[in-house]
C-alpha positions as CSV (number, residue, x, y, z in Angstrom):
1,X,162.5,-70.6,-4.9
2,X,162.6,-74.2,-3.2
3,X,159.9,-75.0,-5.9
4,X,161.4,-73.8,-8.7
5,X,164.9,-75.2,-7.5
6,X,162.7,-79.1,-7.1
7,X,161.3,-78.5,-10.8
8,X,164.7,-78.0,-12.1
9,X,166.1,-81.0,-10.5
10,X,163.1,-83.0,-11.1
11,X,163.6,-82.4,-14.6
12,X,167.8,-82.8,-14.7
13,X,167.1,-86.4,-13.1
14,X,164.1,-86.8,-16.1
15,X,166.6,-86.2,-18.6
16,X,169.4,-87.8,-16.5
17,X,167.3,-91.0,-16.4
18,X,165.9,-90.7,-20.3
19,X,169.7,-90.7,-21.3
20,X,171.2,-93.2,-19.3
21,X,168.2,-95.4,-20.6
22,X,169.7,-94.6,-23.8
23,X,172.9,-95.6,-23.3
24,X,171.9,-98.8,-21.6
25,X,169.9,-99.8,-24.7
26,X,172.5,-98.8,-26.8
27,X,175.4,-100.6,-25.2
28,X,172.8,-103.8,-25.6
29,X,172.5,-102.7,-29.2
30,X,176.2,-102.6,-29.7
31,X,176.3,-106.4,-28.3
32,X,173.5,-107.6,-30.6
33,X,175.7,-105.7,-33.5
34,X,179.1,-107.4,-32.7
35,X,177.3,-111.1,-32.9
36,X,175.7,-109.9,-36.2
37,X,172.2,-109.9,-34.8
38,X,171.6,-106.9,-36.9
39,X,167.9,-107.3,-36.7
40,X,168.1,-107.3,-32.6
41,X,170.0,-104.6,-32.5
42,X,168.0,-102.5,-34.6
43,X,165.2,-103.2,-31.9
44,X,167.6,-101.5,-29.0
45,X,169.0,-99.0,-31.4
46,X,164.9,-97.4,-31.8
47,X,164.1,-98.0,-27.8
48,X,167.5,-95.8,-27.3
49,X,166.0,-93.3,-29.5
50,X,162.4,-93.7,-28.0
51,X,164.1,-92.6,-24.3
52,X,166.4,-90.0,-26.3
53,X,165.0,-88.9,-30.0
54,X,168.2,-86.8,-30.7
55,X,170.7,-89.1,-29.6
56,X,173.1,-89.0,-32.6
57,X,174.8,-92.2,-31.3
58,X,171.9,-94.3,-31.3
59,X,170.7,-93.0,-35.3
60,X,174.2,-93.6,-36.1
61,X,174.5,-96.9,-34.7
62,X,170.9,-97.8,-36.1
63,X,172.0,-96.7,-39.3
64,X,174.4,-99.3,-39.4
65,X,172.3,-102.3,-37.9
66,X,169.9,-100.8,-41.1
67,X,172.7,-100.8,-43.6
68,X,173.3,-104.5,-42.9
69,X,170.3,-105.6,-43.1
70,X,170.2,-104.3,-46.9
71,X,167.3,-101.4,-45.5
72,X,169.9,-98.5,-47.2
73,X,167.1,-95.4,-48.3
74,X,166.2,-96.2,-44.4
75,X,169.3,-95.8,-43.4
76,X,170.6,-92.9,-45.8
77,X,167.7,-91.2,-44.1
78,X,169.1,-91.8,-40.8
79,X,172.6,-90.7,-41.8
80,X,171.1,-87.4,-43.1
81,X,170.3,-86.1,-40.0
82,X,173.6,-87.5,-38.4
83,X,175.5,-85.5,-40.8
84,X,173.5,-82.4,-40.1
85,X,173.4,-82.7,-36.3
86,X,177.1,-83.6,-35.9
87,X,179.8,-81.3,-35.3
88,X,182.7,-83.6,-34.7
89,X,184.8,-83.9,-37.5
90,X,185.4,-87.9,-37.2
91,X,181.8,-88.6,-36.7
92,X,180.7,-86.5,-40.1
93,X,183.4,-88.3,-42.1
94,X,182.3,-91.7,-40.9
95,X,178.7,-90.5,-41.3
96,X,179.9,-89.2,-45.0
97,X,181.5,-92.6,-45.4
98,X,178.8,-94.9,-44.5
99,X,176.0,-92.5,-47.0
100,X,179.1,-93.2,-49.8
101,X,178.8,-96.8,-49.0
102,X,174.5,-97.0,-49.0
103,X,174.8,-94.8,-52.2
104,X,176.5,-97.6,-54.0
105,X,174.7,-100.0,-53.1
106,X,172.1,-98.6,-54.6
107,X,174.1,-97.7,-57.6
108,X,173.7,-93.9,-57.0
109,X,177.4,-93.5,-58.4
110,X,177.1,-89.7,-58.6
111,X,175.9,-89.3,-54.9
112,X,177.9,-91.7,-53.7
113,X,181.4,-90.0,-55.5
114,X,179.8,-86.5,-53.5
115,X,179.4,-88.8,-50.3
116,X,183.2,-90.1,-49.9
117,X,184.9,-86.7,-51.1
118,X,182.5,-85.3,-48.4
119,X,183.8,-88.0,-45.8
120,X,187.5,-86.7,-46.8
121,X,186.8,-83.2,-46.6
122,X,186.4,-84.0,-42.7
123,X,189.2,-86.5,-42.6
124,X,191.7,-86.1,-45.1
125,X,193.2,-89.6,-43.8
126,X,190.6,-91.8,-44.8
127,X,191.9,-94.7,-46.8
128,X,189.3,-96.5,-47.0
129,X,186.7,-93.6,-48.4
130,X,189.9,-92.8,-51.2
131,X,189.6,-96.1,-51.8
132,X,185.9,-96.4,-52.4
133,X,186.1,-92.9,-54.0
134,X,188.4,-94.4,-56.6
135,X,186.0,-97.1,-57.3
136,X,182.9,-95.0,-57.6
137,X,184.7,-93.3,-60.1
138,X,186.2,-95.5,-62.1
139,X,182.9,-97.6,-61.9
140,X,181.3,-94.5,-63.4
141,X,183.5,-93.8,-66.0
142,X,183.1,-97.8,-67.0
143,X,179.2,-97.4,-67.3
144,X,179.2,-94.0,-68.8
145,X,181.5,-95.8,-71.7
146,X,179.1,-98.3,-71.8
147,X,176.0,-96.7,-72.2
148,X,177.7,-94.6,-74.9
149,X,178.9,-97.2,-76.9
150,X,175.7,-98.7,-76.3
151,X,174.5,-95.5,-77.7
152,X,176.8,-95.6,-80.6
153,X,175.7,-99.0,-81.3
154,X,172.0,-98.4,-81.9
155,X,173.1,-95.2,-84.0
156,X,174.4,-97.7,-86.4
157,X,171.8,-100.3,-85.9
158,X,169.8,-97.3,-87.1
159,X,172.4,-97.0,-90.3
160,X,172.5,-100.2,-91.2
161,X,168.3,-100.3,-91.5
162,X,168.2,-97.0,-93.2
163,X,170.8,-98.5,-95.9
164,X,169.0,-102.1,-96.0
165,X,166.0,-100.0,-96.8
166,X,168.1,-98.5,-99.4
167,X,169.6,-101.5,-101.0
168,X,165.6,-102.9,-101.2
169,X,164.6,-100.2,-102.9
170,X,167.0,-99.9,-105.6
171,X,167.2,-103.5,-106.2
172,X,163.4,-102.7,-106.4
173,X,164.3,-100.7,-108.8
174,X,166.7,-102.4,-110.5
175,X,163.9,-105.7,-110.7
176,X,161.5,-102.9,-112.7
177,X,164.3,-102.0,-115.1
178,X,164.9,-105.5,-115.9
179,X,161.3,-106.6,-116.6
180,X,160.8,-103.6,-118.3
181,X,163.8,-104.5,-120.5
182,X,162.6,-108.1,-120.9
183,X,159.4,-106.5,-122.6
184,X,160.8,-104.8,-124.6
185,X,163.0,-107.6,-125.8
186,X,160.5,-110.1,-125.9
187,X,158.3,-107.4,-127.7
188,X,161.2,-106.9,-130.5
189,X,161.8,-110.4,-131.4
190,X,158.0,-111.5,-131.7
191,X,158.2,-108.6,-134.5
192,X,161.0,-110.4,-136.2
């Protein structure tokens, strides 16, 4: 029993010790982070997750540190399994809010529209992700006119060559009718 009882404690301190490495690297992270050494703070963000792999703190906080350093598919990644690991209702809707944000800057309008009402479905209150919701959308809505009166556009580029074509060939036509005239005029008064 005094074995088993050591083995159990060995392994509480083990884990005891793997997570308050963790935190320790992450609290460094979240220094680098606040004097915008996003780079820096990446580094402690991945050593936190080397002493703790399912630390949701420490993929959320790289996430970040990724998003501002432009890396946003690695970071959407990231966010992923946040979202799916989390159970606290803040920490989805900020997780929802952040995949909204990488979304459009990758101008994934549609997944970033599903990302912020996702974000408010965990927190109604969210300003900022109506906000950005009510960009996305209305950001949509400008390109999806754009592209169809782009589209409406080349349908009458296409129009107006189909009737140049048209005009061509019946002042082709026109041209034969009037030589073929002239011959025959020409033709009448060398008779005369």
């Amino acid at each position: 029993m005094k074995i088993i009882l050591t083995i159990f404690i060995s392994i509480f301190l083990f884990f005891d010790l793997a997570a308050q490495s963790a935190n320790s690297y992450i609290l460094k992270g979240n220094a680098l982070y606040e004097e915008s050494k996003f780079d820096q703070a990446e580094i402690q963000y991945r050593m936190a997750l080397e002493s703790d792999p399912k630390n949701t703190t420490a993929k959320y906080n790289l996430a970040n540190a990724l998003q501002k350093q432009k890396k946003f598919n690695e970071a959407l990644a990231l966010l992923e399994e946040v979202s799916a690991a989390a159970t606290e209702k803040k920490l989805k809707a900020s997780t929802y809010y952040n995949h909204g944000v990488a979304h459009t800057k990758l101008k994934n309008l549609e997944s970033s529209i599903e990302s912020y009402k996702n974000a408010l479905r965990n927190d109604p209150d969210d300003k900022e992700a109506r906000e950005n919701l009510q960009k996305a959308l209305r950001e949509l809505k400008k390109n999806q006119s754009q592209s169809q009166s782009q589209s409406q556009s080349k349908m009458s580029q296409k129009e107006a060559e189909q009737k140049l074509k048209q005009l061509q060939q019946k002042e082709k036509e026109l041209q034969q009718r009037m030589q073929s005239k002239n011959k025959e005029g020409s033709g009448n008064q060398a008779e005369d």
